[in-house]
N, C-alpha and C positions, 0 to 999 in steps of 0.2 A: 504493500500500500504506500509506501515512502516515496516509490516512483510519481505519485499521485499527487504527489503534496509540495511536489518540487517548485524550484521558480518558472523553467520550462513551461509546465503546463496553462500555468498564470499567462505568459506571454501568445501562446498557441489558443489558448480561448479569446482573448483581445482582438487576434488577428484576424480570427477566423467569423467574430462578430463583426469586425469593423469593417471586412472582406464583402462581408453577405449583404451589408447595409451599403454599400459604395457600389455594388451589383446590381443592386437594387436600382440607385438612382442612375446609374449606365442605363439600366434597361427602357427608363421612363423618356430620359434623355434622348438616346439615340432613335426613339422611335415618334419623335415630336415630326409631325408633319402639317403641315401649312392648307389651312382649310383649300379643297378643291375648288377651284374656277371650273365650268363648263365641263370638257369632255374628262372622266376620269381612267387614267390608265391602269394598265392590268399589268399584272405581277409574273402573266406568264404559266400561272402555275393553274394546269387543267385534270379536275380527275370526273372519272364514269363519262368523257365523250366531251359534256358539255357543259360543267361545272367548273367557271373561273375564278380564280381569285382576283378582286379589284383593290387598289392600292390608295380605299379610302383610310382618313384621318381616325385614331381610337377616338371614341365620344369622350367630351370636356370630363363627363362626370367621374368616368372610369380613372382618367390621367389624376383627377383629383381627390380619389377615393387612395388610390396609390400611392400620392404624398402625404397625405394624411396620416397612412400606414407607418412611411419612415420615418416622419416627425415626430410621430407616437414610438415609437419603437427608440430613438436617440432621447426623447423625454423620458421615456421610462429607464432605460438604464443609466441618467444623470441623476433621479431622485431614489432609485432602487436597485441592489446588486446584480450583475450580471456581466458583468464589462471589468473580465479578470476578478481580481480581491477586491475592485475597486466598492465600497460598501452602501454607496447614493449617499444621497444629502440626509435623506429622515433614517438613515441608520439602521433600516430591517433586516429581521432575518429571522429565521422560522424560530431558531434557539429562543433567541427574547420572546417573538410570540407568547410559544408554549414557556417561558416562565412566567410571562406575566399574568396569563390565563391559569396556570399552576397559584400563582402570587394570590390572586385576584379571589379564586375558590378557598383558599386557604381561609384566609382573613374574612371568608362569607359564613365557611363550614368550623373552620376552627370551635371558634365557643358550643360548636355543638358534640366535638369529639374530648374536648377538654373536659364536658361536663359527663361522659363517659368511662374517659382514658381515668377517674377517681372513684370506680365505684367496683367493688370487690366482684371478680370476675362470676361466681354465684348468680350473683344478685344480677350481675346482668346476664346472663344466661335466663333468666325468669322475668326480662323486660323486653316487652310485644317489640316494643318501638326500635328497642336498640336490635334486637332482631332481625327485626324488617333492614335495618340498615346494614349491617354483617350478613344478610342474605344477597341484598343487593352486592358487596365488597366481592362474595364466595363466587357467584354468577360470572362474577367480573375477573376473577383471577385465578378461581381454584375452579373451577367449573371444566377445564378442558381436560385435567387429567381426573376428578375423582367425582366428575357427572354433576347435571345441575341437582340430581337428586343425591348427591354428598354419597351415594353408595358404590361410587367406584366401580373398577374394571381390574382386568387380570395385571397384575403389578403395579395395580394403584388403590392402596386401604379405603375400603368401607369406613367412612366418618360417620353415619347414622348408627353403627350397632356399639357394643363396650369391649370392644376388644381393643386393646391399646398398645403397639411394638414397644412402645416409651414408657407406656405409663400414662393413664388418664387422668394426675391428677391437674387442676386449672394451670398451677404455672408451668408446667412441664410441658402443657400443649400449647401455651404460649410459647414457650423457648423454644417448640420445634417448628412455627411459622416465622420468628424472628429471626432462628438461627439458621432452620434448615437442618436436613438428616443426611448422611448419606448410608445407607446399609449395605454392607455387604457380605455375599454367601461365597467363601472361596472354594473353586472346584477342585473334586475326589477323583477326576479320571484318574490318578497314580493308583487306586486301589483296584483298577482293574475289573471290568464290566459287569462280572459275576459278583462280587464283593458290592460293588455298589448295586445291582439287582436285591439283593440279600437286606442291604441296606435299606431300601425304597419300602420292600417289604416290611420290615421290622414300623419302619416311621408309618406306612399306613394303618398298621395294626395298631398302632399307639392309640389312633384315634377310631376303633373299632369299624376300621373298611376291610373290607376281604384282603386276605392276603396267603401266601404258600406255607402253613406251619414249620414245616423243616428249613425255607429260609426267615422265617422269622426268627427261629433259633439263633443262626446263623448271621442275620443282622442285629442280632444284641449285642454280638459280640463286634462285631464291625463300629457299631456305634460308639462302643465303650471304648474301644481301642484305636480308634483312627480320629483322636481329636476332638470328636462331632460333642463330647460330655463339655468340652469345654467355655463352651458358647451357650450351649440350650440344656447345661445339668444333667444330673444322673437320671434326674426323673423325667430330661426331656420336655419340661414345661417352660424353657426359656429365660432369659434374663431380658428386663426392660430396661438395664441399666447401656447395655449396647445394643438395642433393638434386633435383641435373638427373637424370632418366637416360639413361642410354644406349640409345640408337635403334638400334645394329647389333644387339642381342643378337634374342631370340627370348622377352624376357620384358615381356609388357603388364600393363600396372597397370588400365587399361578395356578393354583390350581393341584386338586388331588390324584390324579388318575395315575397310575402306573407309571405311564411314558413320561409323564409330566415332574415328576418325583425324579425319576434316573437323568432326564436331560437337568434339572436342577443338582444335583450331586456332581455330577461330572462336568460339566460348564460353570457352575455356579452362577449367583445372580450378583449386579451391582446395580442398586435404586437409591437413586437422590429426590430429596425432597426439595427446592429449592427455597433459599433466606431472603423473606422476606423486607426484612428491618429499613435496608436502604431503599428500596421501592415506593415500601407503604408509608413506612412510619410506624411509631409504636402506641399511636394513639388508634390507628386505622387497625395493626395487627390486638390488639388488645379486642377492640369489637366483633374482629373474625373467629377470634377466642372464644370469646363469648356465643356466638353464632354457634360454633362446631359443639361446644361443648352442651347447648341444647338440644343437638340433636339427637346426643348419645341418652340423657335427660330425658328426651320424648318417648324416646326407645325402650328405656327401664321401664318408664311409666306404663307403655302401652302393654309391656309380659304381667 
């Protein structure tokens, strides 16, 4: 991108503006002809038999619709950027725009996230209003990867149920829209197809899915001995403290099935959450907190 930013290109946009605007007025120029007297001549040029070209005048209106164009076209890159770095007289450019309209909202909405961003994350979670507001935030930013209905897709968490990688409780799911997560499952292909089969097996039985008895045996021992205790415990129920999960429950992040389990073991997974904080703000991510955290709230309520 440096090549982009050089002075070169600065002078190659000038030229090639100043080029296009000076062609312009060549064309308007050289094609000025002096209204016809009497007989008007022909250009010579005949197509289909009997269709001539005659070598009248362009009408007034045209030639002056033309200048108009270029005079506008040299006023506007005098009062507005275009013409190299050069920046116009009234100083635009989309950057200021979009802060001033950023500026502008802030200072409108502000006292209304302030009287928010102080109120125990609970408590708003049980406010219609601030709700409504963190629903619109979630639509707006978390909506593509975990649905506008917050119940997510295959390698994106269910926000509406109480299952929680991190831990659900309020400040903790604030820290992971502030901070961001990144999780990751390092791949077992070294233990070799069968072994990690054996494996797959054992982790689906955990959570009471069909599985081959003689390799669940055999991915007990796989499990216990190749690592996998280290991240999600002896008893396989995970740690929230590194966003292990828990392999007894009945709730998959890709997915349960057989094939689904072996191709996670042997490729492993890497999912990032993305951080928040400098985007939104943490008066904005405070409200989205709130938001997620009544979903899982409505959730309880409705079992």
């Amino acid at each position: 991108m440096s090549d982009f930013v050089s002075g070169f290109w600065d002078i190659y946009v000038m030229v090639l503006v100043a080029g296009s605007i000076a062609f312009c007025m060549y064309v308007v120029l050289s094609n000025r002809t002096a209204k016809q007297v009497g007989q008007v001549e022909l250009h010579g040029h005949v197509w289909d038999e009997n269709i001539a070209e005659w070598n009248n005048p362009l009408p007034r209106w045209w030639v002056g619709l033309f200048w108009i164009t270029i005079f506008f076209s040299i006023t506007y890159l005098v009062l507005y950027p275009g013409f190299g770095t050069n920046k116009g007289l009234y100083g635009w450019s989309a950057h200021k725009q979009y802060d001033d309209e950023v500026k502008k909202a802030d200072n409108q909405y502000a006292p209304i996230f302030d009287k928010y961003a102080k109120m125990d994350l609970n408590a708003l979670a049980a406010d219609k209003e601030a709700n409504a507001m963190g629903k619109r935030l979630f639509l707006t930013y978390c909506a593509a990867c975990h649905g506008s209905d917050a119940r997510g897709a295959k390698g994106f968490p269910n926000l509406a149920d109480n299952d929680w990688l991190y831990g659900g409780e309020p400040a903790t799911v604030e820290t992971s829209i502030l901070g961001g997560r990144n999780g990751v499952m390092p791949p077992h292909a070294h233990l070799g197809a069968d072994a990690v089969k054996d494996a797959a097996n054992y982790v689906r039985s955990l959570s009471g899915l069909a599985a081959d008895s003689i390799r669940i045996q055999r991915g007990k021992e796989v499990f216990n001995t190749a690592g996998c205790t280290g991240c999600h415990g002896a008893d396989a129920k995970g740690n929230q403290a590194i966003g292990a999960p828990n392999l007894t429950d009945k709730t998959w992040l890709y997915g349960s099935s057989e094939a689904t389990i072996i191709e996670t073991l042997s490729k492993g997974r890497n999912n990032q959450m993305p951080a928040w904080k400098d985007m939104l703000g943490e008066a904005k991510v405070h409200l989205l907190a709130g938001y997620v955290l009544s979903l899982s709230k409505d959730q309880a309520v409705a079992k």
